[in-house]
C-alpha positions as CSV (number, residue, x, y, z in Angstrom):
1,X,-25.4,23.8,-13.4
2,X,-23.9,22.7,-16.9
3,X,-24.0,19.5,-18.6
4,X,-21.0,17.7,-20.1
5,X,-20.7,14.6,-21.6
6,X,-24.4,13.8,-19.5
7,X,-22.7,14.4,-16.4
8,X,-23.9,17.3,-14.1
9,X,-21.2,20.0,-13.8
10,X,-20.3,23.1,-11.5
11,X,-18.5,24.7,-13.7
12,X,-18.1,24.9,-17.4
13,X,-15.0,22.8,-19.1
14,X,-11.9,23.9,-18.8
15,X,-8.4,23.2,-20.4
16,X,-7.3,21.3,-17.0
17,X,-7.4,18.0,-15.4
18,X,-10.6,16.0,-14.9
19,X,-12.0,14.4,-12.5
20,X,-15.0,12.1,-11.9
21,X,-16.4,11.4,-8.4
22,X,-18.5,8.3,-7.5
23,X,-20.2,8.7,-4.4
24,X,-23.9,7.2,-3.1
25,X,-23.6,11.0,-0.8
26,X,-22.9,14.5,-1.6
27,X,-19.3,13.8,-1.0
28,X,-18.2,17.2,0.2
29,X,-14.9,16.3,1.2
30,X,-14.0,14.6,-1.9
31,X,-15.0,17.7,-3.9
32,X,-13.4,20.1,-1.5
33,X,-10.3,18.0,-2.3
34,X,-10.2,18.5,-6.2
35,X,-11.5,22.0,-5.9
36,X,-8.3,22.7,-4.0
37,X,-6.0,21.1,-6.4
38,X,-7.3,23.1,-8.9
39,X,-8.8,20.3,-10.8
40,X,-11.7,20.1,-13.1
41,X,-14.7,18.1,-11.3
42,X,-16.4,17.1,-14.3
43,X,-19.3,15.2,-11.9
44,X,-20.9,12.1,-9.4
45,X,-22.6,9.2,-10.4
46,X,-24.0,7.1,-7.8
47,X,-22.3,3.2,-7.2
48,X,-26.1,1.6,-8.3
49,X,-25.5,3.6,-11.8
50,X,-21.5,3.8,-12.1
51,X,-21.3,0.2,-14.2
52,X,-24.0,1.9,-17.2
53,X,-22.3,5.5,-17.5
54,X,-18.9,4.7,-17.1
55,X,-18.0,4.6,-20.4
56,X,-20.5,7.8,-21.5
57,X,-18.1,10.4,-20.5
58,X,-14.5,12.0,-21.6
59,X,-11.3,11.6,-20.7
60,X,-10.3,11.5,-17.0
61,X,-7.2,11.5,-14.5
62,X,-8.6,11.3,-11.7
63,X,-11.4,8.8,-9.9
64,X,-12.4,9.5,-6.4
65,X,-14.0,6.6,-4.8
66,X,-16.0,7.3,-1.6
67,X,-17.1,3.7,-0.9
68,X,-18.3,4.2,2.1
69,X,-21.9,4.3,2.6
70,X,-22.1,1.0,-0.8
71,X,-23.0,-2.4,0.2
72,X,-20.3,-4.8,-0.2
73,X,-22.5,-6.6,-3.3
74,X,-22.6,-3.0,-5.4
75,X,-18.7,-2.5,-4.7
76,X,-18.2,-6.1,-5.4
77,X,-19.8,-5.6,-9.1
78,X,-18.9,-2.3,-9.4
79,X,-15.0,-1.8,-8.1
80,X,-13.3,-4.3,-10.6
81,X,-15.2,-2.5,-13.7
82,X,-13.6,0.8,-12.3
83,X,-10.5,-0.5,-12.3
84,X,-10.5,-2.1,-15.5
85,X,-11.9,1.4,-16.9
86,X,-8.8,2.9,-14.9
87,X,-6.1,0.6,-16.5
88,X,-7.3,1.3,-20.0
89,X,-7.4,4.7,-19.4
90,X,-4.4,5.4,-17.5
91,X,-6.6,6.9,-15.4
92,X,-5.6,7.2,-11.5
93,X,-7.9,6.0,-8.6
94,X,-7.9,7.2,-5.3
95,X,-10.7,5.0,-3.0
96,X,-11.6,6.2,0.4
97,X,-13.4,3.6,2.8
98,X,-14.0,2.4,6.3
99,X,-11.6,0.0,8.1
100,X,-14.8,-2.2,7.7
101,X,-14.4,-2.5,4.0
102,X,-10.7,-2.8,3.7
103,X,-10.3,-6.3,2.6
104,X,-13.4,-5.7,0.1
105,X,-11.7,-2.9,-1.6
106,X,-8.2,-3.8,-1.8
107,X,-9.7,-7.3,-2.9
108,X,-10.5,-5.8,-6.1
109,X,-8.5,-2.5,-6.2
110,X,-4.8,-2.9,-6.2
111,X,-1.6,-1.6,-8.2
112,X,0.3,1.1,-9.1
113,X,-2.6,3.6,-10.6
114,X,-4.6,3.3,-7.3
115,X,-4.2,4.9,-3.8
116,X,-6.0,3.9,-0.8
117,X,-7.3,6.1,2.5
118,X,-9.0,4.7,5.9
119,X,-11.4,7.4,6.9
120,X,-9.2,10.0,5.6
121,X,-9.2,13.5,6.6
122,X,-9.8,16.4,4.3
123,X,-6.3,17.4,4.3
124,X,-4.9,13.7,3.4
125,X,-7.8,13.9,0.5
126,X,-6.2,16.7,-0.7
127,X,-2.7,15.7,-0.8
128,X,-3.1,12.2,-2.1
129,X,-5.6,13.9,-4.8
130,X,-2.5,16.1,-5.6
131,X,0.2,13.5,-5.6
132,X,-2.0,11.2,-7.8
133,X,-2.7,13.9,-10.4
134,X,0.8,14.8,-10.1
135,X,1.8,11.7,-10.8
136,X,-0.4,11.3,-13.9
137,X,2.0,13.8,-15.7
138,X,-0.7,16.9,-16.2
139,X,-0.7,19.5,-13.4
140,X,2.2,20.4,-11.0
141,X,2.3,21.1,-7.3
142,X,3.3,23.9,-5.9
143,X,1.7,24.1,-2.2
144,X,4.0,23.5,0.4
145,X,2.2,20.7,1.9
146,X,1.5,18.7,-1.2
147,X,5.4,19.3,-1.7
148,X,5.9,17.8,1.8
149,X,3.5,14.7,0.9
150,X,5.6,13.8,-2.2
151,X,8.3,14.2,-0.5
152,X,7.3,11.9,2.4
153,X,6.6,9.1,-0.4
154,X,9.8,9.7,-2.4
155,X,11.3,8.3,1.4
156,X,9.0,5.4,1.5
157,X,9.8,4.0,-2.2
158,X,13.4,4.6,-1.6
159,X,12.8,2.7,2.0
160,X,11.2,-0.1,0.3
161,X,13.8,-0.4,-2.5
162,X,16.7,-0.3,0.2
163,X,14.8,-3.8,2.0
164,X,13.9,-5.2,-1.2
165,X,17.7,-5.3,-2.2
166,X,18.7,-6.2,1.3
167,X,16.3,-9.1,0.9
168,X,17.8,-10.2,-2.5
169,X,21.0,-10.2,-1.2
170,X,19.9,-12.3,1.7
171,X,18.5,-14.6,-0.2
172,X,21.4,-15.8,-2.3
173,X,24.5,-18.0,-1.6
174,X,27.7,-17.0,0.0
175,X,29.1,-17.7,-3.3
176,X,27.1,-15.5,-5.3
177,X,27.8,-11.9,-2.9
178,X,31.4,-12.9,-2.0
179,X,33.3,-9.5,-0.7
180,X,36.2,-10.3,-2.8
181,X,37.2,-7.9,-5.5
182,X,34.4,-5.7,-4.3
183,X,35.7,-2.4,-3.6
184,X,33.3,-0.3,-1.2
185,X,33.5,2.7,1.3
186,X,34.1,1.5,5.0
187,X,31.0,1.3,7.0
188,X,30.8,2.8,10.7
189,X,29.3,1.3,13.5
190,X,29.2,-1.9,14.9
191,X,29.5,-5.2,12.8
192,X,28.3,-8.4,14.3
193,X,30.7,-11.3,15.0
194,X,30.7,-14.3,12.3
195,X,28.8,-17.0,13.8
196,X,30.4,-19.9,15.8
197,X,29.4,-22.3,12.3
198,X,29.1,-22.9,9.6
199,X,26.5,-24.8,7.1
200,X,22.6,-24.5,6.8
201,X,20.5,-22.2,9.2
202,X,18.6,-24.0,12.2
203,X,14.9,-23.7,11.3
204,X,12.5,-21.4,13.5
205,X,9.4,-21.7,14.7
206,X,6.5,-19.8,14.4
207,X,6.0,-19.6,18.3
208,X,9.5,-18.0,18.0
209,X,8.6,-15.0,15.7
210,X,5.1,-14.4,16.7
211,X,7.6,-14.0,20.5
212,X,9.3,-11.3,18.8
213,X,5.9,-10.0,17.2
214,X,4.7,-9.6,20.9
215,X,8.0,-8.0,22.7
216,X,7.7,-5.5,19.3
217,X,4.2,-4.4,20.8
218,X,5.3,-4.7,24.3
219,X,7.4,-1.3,23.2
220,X,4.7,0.6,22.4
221,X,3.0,0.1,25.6
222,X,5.7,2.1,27.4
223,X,6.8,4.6,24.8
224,X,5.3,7.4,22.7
225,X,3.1,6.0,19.7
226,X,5.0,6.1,16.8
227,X,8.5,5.7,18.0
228,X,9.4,2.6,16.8
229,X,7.3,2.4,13.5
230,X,8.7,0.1,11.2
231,X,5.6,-1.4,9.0
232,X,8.0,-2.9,6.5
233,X,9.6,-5.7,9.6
234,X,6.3,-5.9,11.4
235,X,4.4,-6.7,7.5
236,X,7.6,-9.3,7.1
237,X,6.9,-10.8,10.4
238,X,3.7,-11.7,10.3
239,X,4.0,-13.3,6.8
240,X,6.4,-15.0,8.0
241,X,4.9,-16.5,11.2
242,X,1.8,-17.3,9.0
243,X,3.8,-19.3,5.9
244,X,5.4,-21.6,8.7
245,X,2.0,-22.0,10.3
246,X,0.2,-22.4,7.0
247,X,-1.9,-19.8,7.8
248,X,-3.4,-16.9,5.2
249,X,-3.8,-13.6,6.5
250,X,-6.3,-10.8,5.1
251,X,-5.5,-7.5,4.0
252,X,-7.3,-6.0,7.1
253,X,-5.5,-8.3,9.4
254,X,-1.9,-7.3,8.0
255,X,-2.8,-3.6,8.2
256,X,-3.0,-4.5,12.1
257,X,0.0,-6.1,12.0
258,X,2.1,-3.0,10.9
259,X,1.0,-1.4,14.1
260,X,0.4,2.1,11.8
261,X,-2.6,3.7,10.4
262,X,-4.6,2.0,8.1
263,X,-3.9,4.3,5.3
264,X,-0.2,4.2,5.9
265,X,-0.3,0.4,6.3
266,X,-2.3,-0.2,2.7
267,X,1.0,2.3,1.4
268,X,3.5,-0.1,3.0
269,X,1.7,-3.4,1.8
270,X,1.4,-2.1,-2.1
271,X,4.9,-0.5,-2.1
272,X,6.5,-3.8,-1.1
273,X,4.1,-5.5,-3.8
274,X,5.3,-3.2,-6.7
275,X,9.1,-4.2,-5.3
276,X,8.4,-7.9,-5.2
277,X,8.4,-8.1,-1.7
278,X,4.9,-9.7,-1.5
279,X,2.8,-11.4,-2.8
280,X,-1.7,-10.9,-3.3
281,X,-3.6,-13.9,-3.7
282,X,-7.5,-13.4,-4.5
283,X,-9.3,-15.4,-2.4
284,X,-11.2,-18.7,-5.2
285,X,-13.8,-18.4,-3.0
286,X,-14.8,-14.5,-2.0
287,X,-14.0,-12.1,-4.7
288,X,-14.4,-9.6,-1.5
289,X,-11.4,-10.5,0.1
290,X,-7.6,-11.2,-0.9
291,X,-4.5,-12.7,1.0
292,X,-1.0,-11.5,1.3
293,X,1.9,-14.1,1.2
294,X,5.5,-13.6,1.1
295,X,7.4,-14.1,-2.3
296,X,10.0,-16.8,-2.5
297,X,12.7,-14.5,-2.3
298,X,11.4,-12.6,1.0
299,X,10.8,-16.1,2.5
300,X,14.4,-17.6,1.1
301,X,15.6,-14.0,3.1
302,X,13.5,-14.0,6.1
303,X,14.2,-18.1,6.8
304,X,18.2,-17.5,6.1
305,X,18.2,-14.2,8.0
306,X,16.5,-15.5,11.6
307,X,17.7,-18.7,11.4
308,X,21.3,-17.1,11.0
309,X,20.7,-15.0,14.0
310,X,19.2,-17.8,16.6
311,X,22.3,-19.7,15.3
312,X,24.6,-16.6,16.9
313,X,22.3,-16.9,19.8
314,X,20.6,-13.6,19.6
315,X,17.0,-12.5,20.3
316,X,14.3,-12.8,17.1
317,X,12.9,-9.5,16.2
């Protein structure tokens, strides 16, 4: 073993990226995962030590978080430090937890520099190790299935910029996105009639969309998982149906919502927070938990949007 910085070391330093692991276990997957992207492990600390050696070691890219395994009162101390420590040092954080600590996590964990994963495999490890080192400008990928995974969430920013616009357009008056003088490539497909009339869009209610909600999972009942994914409408949804019953809704309870995997659901939910699609709102009273509202513009958008199509007499959802 070598010594670096007082951290415990595998390997001697080396002219590459560095990563720090903090673990209360051995954490064999997590180090698996930055062997194999060919980054440097520079060591583990333990959560009960992390906030009095943080600041004793080098620079680093990469932070692995393995919170599973930590009581919520060491990650509650401990995970806003980290991330403070990650901002300053333009540092990247990749935490993985159970669907038990969720809330707790993206509570105090949340933003651009930081990935989360729900009981991840070894092979998501590695790719979201990749992508995040990637993205912190120092090593490139060349293995065809990191190439795959950036390629997967290239799709997913351009799919949440696509709604976000669609949403902003929604959200203004006729008058400010009139056709006129617009020129534009004909669309195919069908176009739905103008509506019978005119004015101010009846309002819904929230028994109408959480209907909608329930015919949504009524699909997946009778076809093959996965079909009809669409996290972004089923995240809008439920925010939706929870502002017009003054309602808040978790973290955890929005990943269920989406109807995907955890770890593709916290992707979804920051995504459309980085676009301005959403909202977080710590919770005053539990720094372990935080809620996720709609912003004014989604919920001008989503109000104008149904309420123009139960005024045309078609089905919510």
């Amino acid at each position: 073993m070598h010594r670096w910085e007082g951290w415990e070391t595998a390997r001697p330093p080396a002219a590459s990226v560095a990563a720090l692991v903090i673990a209360d276990h051995n954490a064999d997957d997590a180090t698996a995962a930055i062997d194999a992207v060919g980054t440097r492990m520079v060591g583990r600390v333990g959560w009960a030590e992390v906030t009095q050696r943080l600041d004793t070691q080098g620079p680093l890219q990469l932070i692995a978080l393995d919170c599973a395994g930590a009581d919520d009162n060491t990650l509650a101390a401990a995970l806003p430090l980290i991330d403070q420590f990650a901002r300053d040092t333009d540092a990247r954080l990749v935490a993985t937890m159970a669907d038990s600590q969720v809330d707790l996590v993206a509570a105090n964990l949340f933003g651009p520099h930081v990935e989360l994963l729900c009981a991840p495999s070894l092979a998501e490890r590695v790719a979201v190790y990749a992508l995040s080192v990637s993205q912190g400008g120092s090593h490139r990928l060349s293995d065809s299935a990191r190439d795959i995974e950036v390629v997967r969430l290239r799709r997913l920013n351009e799919e949440i910029a696509r709604i976000a616009e669609t949403l902003a357009r929604l959200s203004r008056t006729d008058s400010e996105h009139s056709p006129r003088g617009r020129i534009a490539d004909r669309t195919m497909g069908y176009t739905a009639p103008p509506p019978a009339t005119t004015g101010e869009a009846p309002p819904v209610a929230p028994r109408e969309v959480r209907a909608a909600i329930r015919a949504r999972r009524l699909r997946d009942q009778h076809f093959d998982a996965g079909l009809f994914e669409d996290p972004a409408w089923d995240i809008l949804l439920d925010l939706f149906a929870a502002q017009l019953e003054r309602a808040q809704v978790s973290v955890s309870s929005l990943c269920i919502a989406a109807a995907v995997a955890p770890t593709t659901a916290l992707r979804w939910i920051a995504k459309m927070t980085d676009a301005g699609m959403l909202v977080r709102v710590p919770d005053p009273f539990d720094r372990r938990r935080a809620f996720m509202e709609l912003s004014t513009g989604s919920s001008d958008a989503m109000r104008n949007y149904l309420g123009a199509v139960k005024r045309a007499g078609l089905p919510l959802g």
